[in-house]
C-alpha positions as CSV (number, residue, x, y, z in Angstrom):
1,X,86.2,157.7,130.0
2,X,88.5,155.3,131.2
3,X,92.3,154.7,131.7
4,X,95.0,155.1,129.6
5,X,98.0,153.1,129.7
6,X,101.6,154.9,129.2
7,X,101.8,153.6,125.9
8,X,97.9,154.6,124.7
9,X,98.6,158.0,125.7
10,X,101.5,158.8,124.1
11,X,99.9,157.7,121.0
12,X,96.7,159.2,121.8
13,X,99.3,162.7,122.2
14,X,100.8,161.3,118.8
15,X,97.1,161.4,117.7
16,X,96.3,164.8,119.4
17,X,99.0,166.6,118.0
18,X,97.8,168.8,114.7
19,X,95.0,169.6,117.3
20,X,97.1,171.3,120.0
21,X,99.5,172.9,117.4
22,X,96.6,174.2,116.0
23,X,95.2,175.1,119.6
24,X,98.9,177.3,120.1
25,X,98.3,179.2,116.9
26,X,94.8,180.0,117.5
27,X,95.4,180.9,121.2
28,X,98.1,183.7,119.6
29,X,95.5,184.9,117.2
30,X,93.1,185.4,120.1
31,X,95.6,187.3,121.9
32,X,97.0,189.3,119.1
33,X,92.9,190.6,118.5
34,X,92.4,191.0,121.6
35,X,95.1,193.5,121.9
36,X,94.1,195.3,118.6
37,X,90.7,195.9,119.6
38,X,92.2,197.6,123.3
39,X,91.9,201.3,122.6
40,X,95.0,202.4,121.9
41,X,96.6,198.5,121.5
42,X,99.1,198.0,118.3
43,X,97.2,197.0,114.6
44,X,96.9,193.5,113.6
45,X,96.4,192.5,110.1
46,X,94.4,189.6,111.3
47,X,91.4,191.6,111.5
48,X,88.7,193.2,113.8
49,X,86.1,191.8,116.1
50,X,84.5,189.6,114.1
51,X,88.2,187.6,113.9
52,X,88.4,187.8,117.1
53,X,85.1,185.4,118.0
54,X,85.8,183.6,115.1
55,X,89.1,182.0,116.6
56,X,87.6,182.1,120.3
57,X,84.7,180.0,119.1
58,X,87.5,177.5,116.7
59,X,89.3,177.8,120.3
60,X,86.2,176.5,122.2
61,X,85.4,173.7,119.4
62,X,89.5,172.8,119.6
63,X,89.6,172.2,123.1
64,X,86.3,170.2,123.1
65,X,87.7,168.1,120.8
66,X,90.6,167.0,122.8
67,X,88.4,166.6,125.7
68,X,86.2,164.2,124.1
69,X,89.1,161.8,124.1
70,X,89.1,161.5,127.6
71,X,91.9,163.5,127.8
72,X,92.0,166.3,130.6
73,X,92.7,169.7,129.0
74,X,94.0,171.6,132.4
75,X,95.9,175.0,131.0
76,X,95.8,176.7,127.4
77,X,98.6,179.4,128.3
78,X,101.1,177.4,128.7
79,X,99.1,174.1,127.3
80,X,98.7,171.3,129.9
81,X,97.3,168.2,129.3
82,X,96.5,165.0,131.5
83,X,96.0,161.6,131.0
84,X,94.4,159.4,133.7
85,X,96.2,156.5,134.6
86,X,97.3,154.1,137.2
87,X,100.8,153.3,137.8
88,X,101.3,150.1,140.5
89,X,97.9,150.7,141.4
90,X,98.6,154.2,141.8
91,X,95.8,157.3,140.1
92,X,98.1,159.5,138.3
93,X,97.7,161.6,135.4
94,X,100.3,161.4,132.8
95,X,101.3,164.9,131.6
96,X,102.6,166.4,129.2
97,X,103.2,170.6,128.9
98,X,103.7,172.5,125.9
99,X,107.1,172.4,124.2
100,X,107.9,169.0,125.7
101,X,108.9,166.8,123.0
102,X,107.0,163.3,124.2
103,X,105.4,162.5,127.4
104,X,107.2,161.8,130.2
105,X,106.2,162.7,133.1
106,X,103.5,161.7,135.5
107,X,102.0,163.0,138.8
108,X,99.8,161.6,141.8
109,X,95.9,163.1,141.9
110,X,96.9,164.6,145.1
111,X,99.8,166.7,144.3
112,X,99.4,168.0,141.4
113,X,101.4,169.5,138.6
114,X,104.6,170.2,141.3
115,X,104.9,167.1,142.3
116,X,105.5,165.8,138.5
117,X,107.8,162.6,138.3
118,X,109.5,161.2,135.0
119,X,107.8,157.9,133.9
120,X,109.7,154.8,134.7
């Protein structure tokens, strides 16, 4: 995959959205089963076992989706997700973390999620 620039990305998130809303919601059901099948863990009226790999395997099939847009899907709890870029002739990855409300913020291959800037 190649590329994006600031502006194909954030439409590309635009694009992606439905998809990782529907990734948070689904990650919570998987949590919420999981717990309910732990001897001893609370009731859930979502279900049993069977609900349970149902949403891991919708989980699986929602993540590969947004992968196969040449975005990088790099946390589910909180969701992280990159976009390769180059800024002045800079690889960076354009990132955006669940519950911000656009992308704006970018950071150099090398350092990682801590060393996040806002976009010029």
């Amino acid at each position: 995959m190649g590329l994006f620039t600031i502006d194909e990305a954030r439409a590309e998130l635009a694009q992606l959205m439905p998809l990782l809303d529907e990734i948070v919601v689904v990650r919570a059901d998987v949590v919420e089963l999981t717990a309910a099948l732990t001897p001893g863990g609370p009731q859930s009226s979502l279900g049993g076992l069977p609900e349970r790999k149902a949403a891991e395997a919708r989980l699986n099939e929602l993540m590969t989706e947004v992968q196969q847009t040449g975005v990088e899907l790099k946390g589910i709890a909180p969701l992280l997700v990159d976009f390769p870029a180059d800024l002045d002739g800079v690889p960076v990855l354009l990132c955006w973390l669940e519950g911000e409300a656009a992308l704006e913020w970018y950071h150099r291959l090398d350092l990682g999620f801590a060393g996040r800037r806002r976009l010029p």
